[in-house]
C-alpha positions as CSV (number, residue, x, y, z in Angstrom):
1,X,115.9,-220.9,-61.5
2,X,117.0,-220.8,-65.6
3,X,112.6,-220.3,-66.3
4,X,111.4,-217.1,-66.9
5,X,108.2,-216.1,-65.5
6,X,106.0,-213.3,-64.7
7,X,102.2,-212.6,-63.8
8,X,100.4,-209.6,-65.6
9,X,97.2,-208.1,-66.7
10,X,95.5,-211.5,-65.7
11,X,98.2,-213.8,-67.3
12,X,100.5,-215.9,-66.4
13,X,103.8,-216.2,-68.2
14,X,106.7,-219.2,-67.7
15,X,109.5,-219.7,-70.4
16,X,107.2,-217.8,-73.0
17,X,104.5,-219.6,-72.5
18,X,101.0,-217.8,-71.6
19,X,97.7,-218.5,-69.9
20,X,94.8,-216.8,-68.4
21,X,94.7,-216.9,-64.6
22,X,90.9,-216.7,-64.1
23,X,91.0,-220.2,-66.1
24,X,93.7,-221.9,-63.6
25,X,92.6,-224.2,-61.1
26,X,92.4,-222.7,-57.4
27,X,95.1,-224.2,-56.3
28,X,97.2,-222.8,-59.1
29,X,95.7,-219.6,-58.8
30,X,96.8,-218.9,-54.8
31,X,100.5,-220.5,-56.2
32,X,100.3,-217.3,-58.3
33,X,98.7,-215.2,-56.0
34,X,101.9,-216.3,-53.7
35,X,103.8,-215.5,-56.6
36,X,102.9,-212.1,-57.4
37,X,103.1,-211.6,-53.4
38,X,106.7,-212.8,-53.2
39,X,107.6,-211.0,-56.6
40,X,106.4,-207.5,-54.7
41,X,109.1,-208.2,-52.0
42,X,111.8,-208.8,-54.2
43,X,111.0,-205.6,-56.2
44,X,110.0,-203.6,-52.3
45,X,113.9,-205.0,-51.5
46,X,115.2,-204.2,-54.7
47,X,114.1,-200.4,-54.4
48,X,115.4,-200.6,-50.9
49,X,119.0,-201.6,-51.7
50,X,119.1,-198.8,-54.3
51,X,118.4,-196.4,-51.9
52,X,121.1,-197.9,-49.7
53,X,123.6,-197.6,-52.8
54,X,122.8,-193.7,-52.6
55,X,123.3,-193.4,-49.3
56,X,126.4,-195.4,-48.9
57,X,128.0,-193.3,-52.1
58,X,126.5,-190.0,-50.1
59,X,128.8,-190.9,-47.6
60,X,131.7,-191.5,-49.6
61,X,131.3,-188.7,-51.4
62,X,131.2,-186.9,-48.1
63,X,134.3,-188.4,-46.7
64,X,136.6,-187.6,-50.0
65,X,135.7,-184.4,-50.1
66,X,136.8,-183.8,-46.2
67,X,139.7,-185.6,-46.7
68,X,140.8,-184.0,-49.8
69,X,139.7,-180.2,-48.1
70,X,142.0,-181.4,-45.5
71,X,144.9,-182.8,-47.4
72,X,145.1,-186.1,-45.8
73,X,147.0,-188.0,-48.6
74,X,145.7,-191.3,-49.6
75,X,148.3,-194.6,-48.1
76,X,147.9,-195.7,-51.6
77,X,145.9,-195.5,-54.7
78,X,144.0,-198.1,-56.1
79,X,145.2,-197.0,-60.0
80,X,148.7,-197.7,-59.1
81,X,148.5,-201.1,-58.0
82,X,149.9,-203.7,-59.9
83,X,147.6,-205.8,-62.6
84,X,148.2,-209.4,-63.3
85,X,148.6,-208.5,-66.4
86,X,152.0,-206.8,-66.4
């Protein structure tokens, strides 16, 4: 997992080293086709979990400002709690 890769503008890229797709074997080509496909999902779920993150700190958002508008006191807050450092 420690290799950096990448496919673009016709080439293929693995731990800074570069070649040109349309000269790979078949074989090797469809492995990078499947890599490219596979490399769209992770960016598809990537942009998906962002939006999640906004939603989710909508929400909060949302709820602290009810509570706070209605005065209902936190048990606790998180700034007081004791580090292991003191």
């Amino acid at each position: 997992m420690g290799k950096t890769s990448g496919v673009s503008m016709n080439k293929l890229i693995i731990d800074e080293r570069q070649w040109d797709i349309d000269e790979l074997p078949v074989d090797i080509k469809a492995r990078v086709g499947r890599m490219q496909e596979v490399n769209n999902e992770i960016l598809a779920l990537e942009m998906r979990v962002a939006e999640w993150r906004t939603v989710f700190q909508g929400y909060s958002n949302s709820v602290a400002q009810d509570l706070d508008a209605r005065g209902i006191e936190p048990v606790e807050s998180q700034a007081e709690e004791p580090t292991d450092e003191e």
